[in-house]
N, C-alpha and C positions, 0 to 999 in steps of 0.2 A: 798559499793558494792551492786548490782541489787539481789536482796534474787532469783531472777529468774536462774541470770548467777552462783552463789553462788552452788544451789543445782546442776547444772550442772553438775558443776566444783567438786563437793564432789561425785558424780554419775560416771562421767567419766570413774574412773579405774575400775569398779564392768563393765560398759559396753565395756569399751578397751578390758578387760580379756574373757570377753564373745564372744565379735567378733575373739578374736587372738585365741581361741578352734574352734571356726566354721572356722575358715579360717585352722588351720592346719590339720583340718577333712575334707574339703575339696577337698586337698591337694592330700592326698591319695588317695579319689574318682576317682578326675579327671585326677591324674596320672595315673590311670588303664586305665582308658576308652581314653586316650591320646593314649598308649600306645597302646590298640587295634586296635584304628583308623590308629596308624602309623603303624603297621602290616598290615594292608589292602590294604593302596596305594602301587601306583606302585612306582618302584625306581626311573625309567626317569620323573616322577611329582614331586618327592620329591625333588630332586635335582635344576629342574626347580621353584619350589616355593622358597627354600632357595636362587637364584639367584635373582631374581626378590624382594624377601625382602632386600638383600642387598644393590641391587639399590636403590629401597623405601627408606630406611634406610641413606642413603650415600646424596643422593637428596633432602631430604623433605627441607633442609633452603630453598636452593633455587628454588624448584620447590614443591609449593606443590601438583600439579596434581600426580606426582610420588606415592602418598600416595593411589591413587585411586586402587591401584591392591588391599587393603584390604577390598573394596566394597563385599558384596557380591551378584555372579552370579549367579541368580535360574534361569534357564528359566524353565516357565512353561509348564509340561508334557501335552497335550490334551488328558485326558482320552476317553476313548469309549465308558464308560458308560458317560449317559448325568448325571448334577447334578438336582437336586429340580426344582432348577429355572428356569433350560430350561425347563424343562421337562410342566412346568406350563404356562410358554413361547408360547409353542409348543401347548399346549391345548386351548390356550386362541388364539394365531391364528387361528387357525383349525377352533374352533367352534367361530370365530367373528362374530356369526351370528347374533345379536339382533335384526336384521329387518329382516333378512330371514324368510321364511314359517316354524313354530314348527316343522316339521317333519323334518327338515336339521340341527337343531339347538343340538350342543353337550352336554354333560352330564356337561360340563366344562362351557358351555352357561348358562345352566338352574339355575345351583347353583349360577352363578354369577348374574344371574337376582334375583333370591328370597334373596341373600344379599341383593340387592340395597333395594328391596320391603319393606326389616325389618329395612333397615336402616331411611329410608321415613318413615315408620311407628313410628319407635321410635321419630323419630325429630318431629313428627307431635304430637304424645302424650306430649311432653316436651313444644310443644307452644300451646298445647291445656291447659296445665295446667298451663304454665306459665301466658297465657289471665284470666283464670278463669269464672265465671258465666256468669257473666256481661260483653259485649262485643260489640264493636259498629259493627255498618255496614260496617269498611276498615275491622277489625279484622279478622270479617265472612267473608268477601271476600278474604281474603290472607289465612283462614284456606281450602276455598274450595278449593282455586286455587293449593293449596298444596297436 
């Protein structure tokens, strides 16, 4: 025998006994909060769900689409407030102004040119040092052009 599958296998009831505590502690949890939830729907849903499981249930050999009522249905709410990303969406349209006159250009503009500027900058220190001293004449021409 595999000394791998071996300790498993002598491991096994120490972690069965461990999961079968967490599972009967669970039990209780989620019977509560089961129970809340079923206090809260209405009677004509509840009734309509346990209908439609039945059929689910009665159906699924031969039809497995039937299984589909167990999907679940979010649709998503459209908040009012905007999230992050519109929000920076919205700013980064507004101010698309890179070629516009400085004085049109938004606060969302500027910051996003002086990134670009540092990012140029770093890339340029990184092949300035990767060239080193000694440098032919393309080198210098591709550090100016940069």
């Amino acid at each position: 025998m595999n000394n791998s599958n071996f300790c498993k296998m002598i491991c096994m009831k120490r972690t069965l006994c461990h999961k079968y505590k967490q599972a009967k502690n669970g039990i209780a949890k989620n019977g509560k909060a089961f129970d809340r939830l079923n206090e809260a729907a209405p009677a004509n849903s509840k009734t309509e769900w346990l209908a439609s499981e039945r059929i689910a249930q009665s159906s699924r050999i031969n039809d497995p689409v039937a299984m589909d009522v167990y999907e679940i249905n979010i649709k998503k709410v459209v908040s009012p407030t905007p999230s992050k990303k519109e929000i920076k969406l919205r700013l980064l349209e507004e101010g698309n102004a890179h070629n516009a006159a400085p004085s049109r250009r938004s606060v969302a503009t500027w910051i996003s040119i002086g990134l670009a500027i540092e990012e140029a900058q770093i890339g340029l220190l990184i092949e300035v040092q990767r060239i080193g001293r000694r440098t032919t004449e393309t080198q210098r021409f591709d550090i100016a052009r940069q």
